[in-house]
PDB file with SEQRES, HELIX, SHEET and CRYST1 records, atoms N, CA, C and O in Angstrom:
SEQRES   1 A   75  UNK UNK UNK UNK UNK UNK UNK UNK UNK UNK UNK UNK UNK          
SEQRES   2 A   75  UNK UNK UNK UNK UNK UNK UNK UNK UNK UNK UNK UNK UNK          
SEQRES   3 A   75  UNK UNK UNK UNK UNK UNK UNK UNK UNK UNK UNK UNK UNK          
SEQRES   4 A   75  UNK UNK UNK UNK UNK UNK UNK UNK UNK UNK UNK UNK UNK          
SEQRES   5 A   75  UNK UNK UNK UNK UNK UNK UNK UNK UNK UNK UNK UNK UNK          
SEQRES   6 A   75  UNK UNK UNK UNK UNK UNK UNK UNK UNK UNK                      
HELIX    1 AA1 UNK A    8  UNK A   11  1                                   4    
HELIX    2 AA2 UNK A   66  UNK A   68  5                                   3    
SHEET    1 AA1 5 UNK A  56  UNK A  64  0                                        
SHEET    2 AA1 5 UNK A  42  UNK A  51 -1                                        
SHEET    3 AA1 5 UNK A  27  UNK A  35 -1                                        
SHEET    4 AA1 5 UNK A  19  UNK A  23 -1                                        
SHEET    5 AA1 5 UNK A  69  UNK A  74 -1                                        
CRYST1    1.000    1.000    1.000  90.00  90.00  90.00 P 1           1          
ATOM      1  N   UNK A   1     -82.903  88.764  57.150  1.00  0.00           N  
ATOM      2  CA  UNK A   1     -83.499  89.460  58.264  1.00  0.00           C  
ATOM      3  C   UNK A   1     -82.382  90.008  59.154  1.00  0.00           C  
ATOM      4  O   UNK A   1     -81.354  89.333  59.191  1.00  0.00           O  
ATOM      5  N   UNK A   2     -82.423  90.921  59.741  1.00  0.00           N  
ATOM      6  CA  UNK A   2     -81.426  91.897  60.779  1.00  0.00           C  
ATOM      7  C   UNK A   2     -81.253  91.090  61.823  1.00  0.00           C  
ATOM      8  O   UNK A   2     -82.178  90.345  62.146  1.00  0.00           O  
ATOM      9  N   UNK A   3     -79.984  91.090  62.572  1.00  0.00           N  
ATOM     10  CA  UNK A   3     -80.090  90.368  63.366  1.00  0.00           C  
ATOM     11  C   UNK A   3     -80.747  91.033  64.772  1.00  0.00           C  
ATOM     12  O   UNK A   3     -80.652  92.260  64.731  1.00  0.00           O  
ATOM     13  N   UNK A   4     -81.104  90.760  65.457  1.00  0.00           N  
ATOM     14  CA  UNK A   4     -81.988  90.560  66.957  1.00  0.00           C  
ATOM     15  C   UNK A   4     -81.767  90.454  67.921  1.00  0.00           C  
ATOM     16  O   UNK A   4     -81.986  89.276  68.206  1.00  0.00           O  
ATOM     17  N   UNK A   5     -81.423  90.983  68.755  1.00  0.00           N  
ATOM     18  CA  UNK A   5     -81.017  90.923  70.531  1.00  0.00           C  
ATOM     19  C   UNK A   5     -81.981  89.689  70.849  1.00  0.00           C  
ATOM     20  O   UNK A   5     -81.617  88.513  70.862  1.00  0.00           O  
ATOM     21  N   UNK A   6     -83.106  90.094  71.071  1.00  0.00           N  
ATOM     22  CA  UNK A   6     -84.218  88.850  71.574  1.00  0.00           C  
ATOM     23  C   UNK A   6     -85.285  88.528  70.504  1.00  0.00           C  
ATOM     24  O   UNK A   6     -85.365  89.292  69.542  1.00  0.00           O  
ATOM     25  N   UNK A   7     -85.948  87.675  70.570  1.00  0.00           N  
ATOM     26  CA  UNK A   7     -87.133  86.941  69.719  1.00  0.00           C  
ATOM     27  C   UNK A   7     -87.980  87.959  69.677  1.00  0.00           C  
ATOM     28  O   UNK A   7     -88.381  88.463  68.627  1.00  0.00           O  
ATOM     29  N   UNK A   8     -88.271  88.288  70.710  1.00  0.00           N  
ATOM     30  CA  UNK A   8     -89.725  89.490  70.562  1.00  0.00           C  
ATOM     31  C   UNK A   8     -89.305  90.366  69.430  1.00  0.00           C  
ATOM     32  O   UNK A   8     -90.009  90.533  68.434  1.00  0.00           O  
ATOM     33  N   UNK A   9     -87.733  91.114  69.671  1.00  0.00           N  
ATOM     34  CA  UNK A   9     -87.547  91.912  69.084  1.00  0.00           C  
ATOM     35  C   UNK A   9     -87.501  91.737  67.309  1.00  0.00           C  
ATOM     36  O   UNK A   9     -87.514  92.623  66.454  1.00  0.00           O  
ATOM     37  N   UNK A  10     -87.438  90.133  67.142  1.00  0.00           N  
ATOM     38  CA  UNK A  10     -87.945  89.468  65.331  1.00  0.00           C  
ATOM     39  C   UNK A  10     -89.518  89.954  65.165  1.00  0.00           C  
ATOM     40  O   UNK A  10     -90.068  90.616  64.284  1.00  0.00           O  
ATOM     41  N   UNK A  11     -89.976  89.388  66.298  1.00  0.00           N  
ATOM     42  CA  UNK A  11     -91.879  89.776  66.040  1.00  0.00           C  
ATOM     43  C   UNK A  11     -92.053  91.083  65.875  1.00  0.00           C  
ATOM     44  O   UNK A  11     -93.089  91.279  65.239  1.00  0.00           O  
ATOM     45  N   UNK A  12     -91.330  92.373  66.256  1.00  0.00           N  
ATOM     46  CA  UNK A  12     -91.841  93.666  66.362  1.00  0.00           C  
ATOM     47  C   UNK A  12     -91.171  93.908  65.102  1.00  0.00           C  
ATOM     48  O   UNK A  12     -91.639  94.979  64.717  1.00  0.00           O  
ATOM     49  N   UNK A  13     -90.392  93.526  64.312  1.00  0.00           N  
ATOM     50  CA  UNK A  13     -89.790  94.143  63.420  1.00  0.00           C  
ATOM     51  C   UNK A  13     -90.627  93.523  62.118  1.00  0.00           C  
ATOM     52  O   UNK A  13     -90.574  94.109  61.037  1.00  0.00           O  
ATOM     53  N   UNK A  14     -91.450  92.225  62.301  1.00  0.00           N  
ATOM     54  CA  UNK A  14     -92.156  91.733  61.502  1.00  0.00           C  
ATOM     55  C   UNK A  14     -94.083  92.543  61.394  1.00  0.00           C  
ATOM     56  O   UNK A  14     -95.000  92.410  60.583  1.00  0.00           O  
ATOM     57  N   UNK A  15     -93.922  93.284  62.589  1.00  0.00           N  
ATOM     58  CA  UNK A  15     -95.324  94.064  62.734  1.00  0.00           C  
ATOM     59  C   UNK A  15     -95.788  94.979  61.464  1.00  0.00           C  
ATOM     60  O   UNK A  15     -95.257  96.011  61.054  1.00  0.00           O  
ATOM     61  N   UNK A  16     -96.813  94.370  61.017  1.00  0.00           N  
ATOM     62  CA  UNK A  16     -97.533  95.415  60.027  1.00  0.00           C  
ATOM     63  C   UNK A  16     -97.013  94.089  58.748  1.00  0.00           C  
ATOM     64  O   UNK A  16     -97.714  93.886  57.756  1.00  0.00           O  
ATOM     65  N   UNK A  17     -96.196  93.599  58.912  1.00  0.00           N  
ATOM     66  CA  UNK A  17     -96.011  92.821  57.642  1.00  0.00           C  
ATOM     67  C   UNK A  17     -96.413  91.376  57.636  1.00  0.00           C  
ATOM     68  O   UNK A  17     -96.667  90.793  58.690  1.00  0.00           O  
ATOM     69  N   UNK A  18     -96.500  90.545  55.980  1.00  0.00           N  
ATOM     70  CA  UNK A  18     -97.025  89.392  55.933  1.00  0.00           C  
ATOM     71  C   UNK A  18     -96.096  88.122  56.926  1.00  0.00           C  
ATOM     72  O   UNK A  18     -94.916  87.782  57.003  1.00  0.00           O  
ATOM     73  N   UNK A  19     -97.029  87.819  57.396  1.00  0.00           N  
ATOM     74  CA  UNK A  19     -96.324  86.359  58.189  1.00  0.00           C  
ATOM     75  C   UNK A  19     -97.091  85.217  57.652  1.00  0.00           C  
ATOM     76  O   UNK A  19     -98.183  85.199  57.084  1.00  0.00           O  
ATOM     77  N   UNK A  20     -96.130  84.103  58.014  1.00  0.00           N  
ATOM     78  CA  UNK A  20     -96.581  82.743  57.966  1.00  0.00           C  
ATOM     79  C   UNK A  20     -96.794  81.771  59.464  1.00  0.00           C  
ATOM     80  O   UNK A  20     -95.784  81.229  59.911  1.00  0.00           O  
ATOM     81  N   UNK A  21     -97.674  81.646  59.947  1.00  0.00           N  
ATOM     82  CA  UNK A  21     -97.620  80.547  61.136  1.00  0.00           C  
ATOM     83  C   UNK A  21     -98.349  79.950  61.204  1.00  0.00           C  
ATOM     84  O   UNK A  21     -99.559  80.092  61.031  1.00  0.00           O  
ATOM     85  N   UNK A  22     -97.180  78.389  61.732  1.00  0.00           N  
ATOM     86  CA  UNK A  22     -97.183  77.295  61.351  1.00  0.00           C  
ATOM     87  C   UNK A  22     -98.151  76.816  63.257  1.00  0.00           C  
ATOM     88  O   UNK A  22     -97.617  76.895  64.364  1.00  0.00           O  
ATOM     89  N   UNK A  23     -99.671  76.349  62.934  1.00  0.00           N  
ATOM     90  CA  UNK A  23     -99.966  75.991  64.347  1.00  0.00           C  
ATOM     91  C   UNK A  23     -99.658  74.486  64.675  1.00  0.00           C  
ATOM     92  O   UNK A  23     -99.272  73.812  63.720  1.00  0.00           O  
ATOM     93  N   UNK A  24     -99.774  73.875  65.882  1.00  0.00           N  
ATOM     94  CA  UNK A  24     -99.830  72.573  66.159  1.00  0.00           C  
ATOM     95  C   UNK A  24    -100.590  71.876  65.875  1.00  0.00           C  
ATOM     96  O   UNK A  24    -100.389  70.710  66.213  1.00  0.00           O  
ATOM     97  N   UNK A  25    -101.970  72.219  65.046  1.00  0.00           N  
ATOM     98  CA  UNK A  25    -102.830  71.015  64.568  1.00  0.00           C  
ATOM     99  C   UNK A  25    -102.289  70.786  63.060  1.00  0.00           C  
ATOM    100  O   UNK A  25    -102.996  70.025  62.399  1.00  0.00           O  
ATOM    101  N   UNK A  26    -101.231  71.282  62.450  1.00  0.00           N  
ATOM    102  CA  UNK A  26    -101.079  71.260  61.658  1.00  0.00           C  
ATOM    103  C   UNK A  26    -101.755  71.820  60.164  1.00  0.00           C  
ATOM    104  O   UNK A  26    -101.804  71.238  59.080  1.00  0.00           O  
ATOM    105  N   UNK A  27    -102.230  73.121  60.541  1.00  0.00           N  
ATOM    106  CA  UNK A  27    -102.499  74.235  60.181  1.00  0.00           C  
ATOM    107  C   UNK A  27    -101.833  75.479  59.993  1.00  0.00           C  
ATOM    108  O   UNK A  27    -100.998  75.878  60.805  1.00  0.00           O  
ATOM    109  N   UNK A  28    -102.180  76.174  58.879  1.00  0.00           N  
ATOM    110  CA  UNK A  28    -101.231  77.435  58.401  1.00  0.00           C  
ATOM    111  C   UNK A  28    -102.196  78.442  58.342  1.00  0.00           C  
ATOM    112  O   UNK A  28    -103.362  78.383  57.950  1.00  0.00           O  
ATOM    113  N   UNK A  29    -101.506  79.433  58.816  1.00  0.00           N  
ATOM    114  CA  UNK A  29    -102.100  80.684  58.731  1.00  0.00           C  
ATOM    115  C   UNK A  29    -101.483  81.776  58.272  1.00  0.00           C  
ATOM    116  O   UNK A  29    -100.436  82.170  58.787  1.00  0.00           O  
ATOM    117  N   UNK A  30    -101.958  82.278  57.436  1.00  0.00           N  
ATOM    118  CA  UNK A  30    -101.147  83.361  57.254  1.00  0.00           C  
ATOM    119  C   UNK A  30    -101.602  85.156  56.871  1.00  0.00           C  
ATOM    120  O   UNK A  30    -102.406  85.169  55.938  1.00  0.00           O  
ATOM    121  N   UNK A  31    -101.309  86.375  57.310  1.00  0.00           N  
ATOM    122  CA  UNK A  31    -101.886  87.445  57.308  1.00  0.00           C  
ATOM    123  C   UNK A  31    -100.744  88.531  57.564  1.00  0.00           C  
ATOM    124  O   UNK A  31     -99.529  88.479  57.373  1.00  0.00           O  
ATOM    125  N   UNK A  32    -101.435  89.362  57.981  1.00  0.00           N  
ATOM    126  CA  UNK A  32    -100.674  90.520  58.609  1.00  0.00           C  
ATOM    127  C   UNK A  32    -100.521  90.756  59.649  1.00  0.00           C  
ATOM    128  O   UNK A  32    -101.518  91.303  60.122  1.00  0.00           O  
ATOM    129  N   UNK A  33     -99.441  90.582  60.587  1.00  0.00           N  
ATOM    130  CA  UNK A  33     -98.928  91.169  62.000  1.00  0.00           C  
ATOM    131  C   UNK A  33     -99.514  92.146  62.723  1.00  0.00           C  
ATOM    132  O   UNK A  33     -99.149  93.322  62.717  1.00  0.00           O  
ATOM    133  N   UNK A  34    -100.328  91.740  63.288  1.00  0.00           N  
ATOM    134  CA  UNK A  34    -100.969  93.434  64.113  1.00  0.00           C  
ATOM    135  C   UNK A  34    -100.164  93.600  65.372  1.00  0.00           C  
ATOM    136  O   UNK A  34     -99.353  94.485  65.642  1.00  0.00           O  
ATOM    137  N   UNK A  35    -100.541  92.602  66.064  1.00  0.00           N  
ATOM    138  CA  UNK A  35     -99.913  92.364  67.488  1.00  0.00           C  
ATOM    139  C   UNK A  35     -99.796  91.289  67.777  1.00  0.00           C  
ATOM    140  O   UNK A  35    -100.065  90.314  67.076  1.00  0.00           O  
ATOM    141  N   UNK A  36     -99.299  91.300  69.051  1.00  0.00           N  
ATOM    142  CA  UNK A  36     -98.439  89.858  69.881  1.00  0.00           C  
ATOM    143  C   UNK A  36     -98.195  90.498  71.334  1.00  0.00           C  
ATOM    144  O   UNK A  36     -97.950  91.693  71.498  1.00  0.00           O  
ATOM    145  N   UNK A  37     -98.308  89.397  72.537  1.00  0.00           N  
ATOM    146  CA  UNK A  37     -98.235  89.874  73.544  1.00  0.00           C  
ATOM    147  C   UNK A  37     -96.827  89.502  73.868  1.00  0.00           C  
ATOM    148  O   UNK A  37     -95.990  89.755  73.002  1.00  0.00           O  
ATOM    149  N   UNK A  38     -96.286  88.737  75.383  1.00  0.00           N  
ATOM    150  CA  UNK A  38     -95.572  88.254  75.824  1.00  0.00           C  
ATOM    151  C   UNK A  38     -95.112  86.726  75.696  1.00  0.00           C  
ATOM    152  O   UNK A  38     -94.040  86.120  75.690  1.00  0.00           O  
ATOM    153  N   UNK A  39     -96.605  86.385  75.585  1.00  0.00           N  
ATOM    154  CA  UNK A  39     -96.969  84.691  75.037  1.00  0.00           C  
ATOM    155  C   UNK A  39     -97.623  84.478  74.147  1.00  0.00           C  
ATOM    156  O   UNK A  39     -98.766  84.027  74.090  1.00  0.00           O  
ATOM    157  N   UNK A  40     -96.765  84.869  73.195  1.00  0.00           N  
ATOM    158  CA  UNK A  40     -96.708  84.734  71.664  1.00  0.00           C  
ATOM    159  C   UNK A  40     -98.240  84.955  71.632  1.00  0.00           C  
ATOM    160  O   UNK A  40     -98.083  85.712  70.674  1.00  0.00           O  
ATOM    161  N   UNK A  41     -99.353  84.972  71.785  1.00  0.00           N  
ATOM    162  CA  UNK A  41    -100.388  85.490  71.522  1.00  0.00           C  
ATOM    163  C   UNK A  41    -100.781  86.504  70.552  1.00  0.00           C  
ATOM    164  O   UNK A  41    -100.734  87.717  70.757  1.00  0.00           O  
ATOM    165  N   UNK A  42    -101.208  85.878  69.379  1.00  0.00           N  
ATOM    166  CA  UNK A  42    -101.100  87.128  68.002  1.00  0.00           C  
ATOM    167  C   UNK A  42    -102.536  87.847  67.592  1.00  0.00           C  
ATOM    168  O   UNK A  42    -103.699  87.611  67.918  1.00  0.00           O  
ATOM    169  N   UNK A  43    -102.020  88.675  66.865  1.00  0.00           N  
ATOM    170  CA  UNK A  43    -103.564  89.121  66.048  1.00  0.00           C  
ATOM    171  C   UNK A  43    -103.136  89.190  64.442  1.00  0.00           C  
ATOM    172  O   UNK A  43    -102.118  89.780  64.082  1.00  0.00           O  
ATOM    173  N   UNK A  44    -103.917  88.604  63.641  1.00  0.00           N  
ATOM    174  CA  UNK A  44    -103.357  88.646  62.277  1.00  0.00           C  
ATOM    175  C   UNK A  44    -104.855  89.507  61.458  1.00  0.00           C  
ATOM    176  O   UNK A  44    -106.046  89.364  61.733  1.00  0.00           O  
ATOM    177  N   UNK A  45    -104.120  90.508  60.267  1.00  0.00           N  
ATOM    178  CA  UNK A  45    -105.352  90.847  60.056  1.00  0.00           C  
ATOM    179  C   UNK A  45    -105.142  90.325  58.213  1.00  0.00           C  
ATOM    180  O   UNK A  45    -104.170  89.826  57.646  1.00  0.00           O  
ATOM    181  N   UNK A  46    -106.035  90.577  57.874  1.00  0.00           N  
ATOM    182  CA  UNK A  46    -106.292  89.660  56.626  1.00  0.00           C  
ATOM    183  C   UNK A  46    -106.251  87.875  56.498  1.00  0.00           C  
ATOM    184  O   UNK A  46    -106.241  87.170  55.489  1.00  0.00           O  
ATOM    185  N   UNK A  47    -106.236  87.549  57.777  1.00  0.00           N  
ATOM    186  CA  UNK A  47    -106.069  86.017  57.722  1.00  0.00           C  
ATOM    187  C   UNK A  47    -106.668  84.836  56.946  1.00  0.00           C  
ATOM    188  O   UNK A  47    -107.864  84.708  56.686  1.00  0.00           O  
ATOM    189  N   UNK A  48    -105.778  84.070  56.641  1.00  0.00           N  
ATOM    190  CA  UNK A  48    -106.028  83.714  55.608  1.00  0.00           C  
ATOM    191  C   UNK A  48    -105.672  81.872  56.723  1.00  0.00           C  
ATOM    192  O   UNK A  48    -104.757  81.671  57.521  1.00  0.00           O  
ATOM    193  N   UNK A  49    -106.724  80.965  56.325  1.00  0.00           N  
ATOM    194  CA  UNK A  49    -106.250  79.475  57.062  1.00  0.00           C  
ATOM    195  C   UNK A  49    -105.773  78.334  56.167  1.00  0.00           C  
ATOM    196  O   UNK A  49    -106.413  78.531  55.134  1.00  0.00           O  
ATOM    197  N   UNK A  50    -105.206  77.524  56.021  1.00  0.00           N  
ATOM    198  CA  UNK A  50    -104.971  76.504  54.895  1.00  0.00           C  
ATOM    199  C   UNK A  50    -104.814  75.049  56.151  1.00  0.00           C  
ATOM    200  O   UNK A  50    -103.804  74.906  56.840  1.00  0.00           O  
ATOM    201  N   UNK A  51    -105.578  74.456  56.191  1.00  0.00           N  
ATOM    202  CA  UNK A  51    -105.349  73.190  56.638  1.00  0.00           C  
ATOM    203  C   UNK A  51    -104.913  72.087  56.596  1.00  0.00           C  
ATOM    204  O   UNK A  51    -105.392  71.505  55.623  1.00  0.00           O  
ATOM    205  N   UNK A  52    -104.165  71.406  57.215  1.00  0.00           N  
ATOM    206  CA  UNK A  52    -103.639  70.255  57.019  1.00  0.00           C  
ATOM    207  C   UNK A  52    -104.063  69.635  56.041  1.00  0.00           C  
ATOM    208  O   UNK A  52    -103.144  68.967  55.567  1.00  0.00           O  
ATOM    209  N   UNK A  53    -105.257  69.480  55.335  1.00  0.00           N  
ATOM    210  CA  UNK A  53    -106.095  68.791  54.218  1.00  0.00           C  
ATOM    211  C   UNK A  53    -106.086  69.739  52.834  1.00  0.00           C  
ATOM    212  O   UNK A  53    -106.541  69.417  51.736  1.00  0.00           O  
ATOM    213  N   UNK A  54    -105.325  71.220  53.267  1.00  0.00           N  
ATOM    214  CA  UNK A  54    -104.911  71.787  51.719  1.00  0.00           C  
ATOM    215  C   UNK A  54    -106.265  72.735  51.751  1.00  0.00           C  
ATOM    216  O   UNK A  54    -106.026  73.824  51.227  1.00  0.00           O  
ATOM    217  N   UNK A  55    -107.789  72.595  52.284  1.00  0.00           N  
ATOM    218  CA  UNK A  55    -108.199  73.640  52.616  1.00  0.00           C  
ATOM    219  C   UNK A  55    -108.114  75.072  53.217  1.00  0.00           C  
ATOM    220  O   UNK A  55    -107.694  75.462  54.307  1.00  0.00           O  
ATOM    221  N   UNK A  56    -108.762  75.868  51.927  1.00  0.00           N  
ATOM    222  CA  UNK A  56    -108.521  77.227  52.465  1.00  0.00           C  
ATOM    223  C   UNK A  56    -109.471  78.100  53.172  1.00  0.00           C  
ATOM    224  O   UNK A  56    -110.472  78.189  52.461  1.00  0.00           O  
ATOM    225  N   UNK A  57    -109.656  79.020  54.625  1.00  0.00           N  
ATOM    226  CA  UNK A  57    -110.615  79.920  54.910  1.00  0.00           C  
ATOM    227  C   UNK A  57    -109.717  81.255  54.821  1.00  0.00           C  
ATOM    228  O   UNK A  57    -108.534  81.590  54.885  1.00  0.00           O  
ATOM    229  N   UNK A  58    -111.138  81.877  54.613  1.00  0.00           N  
ATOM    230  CA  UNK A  58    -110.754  83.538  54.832  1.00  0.00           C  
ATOM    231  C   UNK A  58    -111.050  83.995  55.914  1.00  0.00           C  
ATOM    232  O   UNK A  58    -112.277  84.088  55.942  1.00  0.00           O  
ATOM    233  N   UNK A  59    -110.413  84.495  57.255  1.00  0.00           N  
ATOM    234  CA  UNK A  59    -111.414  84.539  58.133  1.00  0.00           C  
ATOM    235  C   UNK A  59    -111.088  85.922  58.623  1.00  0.00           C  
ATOM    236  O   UNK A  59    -111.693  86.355  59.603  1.00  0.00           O  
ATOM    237  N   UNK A  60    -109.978  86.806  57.884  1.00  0.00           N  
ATOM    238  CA  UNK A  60    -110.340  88.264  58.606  1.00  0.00           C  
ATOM    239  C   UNK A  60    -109.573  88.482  59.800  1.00  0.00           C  
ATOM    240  O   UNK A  60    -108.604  87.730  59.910  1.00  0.00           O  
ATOM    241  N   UNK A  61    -109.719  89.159  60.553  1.00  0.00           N  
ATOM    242  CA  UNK A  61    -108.686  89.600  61.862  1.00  0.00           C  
ATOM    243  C   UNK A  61    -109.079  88.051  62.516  1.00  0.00           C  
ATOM    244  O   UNK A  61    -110.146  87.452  62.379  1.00  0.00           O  
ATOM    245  N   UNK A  62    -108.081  87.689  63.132  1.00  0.00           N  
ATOM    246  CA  UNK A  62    -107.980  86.692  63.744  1.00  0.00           C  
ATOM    247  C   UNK A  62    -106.887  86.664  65.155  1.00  0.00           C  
ATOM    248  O   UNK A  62    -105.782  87.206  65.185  1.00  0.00           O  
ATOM    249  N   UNK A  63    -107.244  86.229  65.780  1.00  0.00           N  
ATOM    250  CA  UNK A  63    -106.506  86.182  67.663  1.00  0.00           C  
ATOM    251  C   UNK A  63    -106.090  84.509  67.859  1.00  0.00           C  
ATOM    252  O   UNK A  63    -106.885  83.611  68.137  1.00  0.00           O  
ATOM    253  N   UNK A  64    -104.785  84.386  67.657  1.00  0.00           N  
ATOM    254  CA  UNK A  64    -104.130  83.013  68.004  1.00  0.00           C  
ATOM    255  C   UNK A  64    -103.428  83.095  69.130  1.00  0.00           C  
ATOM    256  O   UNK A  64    -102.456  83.770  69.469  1.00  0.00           O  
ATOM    257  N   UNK A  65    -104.371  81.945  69.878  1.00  0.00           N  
ATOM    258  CA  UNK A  65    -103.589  81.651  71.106  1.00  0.00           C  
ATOM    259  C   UNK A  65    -101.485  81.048  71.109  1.00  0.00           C  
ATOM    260  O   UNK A  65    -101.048  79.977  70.687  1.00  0.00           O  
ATOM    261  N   UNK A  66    -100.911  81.878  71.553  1.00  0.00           N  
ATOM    262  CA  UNK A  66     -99.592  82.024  71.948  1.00  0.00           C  
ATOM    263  C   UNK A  66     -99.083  80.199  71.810  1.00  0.00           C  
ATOM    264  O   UNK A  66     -98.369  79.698  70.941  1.00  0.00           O  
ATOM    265  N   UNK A  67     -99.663  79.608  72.842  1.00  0.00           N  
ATOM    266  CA  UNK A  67     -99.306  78.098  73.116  1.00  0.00           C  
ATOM    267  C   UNK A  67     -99.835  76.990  71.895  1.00  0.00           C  
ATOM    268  O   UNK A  67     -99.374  75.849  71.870  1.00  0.00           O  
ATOM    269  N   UNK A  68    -100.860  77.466  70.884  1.00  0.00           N  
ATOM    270  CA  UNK A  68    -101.011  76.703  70.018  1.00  0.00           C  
ATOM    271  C   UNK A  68     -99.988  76.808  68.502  1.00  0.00           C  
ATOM    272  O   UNK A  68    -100.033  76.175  67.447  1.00  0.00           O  
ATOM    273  N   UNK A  69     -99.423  77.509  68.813  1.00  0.00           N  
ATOM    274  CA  UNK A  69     -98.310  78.488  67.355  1.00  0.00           C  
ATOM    275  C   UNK A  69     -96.946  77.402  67.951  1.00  0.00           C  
ATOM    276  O   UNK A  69     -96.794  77.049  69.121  1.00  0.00           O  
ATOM    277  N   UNK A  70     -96.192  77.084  66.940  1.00  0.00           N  
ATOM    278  CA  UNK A  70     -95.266  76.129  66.636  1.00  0.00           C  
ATOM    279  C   UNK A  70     -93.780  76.839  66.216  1.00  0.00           C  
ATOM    280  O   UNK A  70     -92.652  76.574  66.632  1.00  0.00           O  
ATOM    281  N   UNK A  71     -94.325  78.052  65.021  1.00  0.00           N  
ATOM    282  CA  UNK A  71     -92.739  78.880  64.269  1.00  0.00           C  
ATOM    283  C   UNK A  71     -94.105  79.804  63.634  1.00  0.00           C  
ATOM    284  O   UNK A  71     -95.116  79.353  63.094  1.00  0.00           O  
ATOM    285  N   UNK A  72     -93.787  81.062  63.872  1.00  0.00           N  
ATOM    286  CA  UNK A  72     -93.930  82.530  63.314  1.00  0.00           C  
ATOM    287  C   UNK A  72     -92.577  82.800  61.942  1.00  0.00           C  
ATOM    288  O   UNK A  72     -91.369  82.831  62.177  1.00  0.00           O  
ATOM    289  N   UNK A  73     -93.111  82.936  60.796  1.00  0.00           N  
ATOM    290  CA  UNK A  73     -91.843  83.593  60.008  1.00  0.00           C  
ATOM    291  C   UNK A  73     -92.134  84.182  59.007  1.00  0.00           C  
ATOM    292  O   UNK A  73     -93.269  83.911  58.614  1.00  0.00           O  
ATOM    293  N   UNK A  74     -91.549  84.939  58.366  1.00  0.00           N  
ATOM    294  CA  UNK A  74     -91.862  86.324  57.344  1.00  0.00           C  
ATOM    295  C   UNK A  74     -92.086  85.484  56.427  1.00  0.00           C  
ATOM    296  O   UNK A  74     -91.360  84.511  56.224  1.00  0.00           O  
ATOM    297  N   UNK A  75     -93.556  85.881  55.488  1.00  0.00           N  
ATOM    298  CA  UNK A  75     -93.973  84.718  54.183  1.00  0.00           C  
ATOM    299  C   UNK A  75     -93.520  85.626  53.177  1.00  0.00           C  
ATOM    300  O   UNK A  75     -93.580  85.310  51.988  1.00  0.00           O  
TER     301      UNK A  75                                                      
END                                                                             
């Protein structure tokens, strides 16, 4: 990956592409980068959930709260 003045500037360069994030219940998500605010607050589209228990949902555009996300990284 290129290197980065600031963090945001990793998230904007990851926009439109597949990510992996890792939440605090110990849940994975993973989709496509739409957006992100200031506080880490995302939108993923094609989202895809895998749970701590290895279960999978499909759930489509999805809006993750900023403070529940742990590490964002290119899957």
């Amino acid at each position: 990956m290129e290197n980065h003045a600031r963090p945001l500037d990793a998230l904007n360069a990851a926009r439109g592409k597949q990510v992996l994030v890792q939440l605090k219940n110990g849940a994975t998500m993973t989709g496509k980068l739409k957006a992100f605010d200031i506080h880490i607050n995302t939108v993923l589209d094609d989202a895809q959930e895998t749970g701590k228990d290895g279960e999978k949902r499909t759930l489509g555009t999805a809006f993750l709260r900023g403070d529940t996300i742990v590490f964002i990284s290119p899957a």
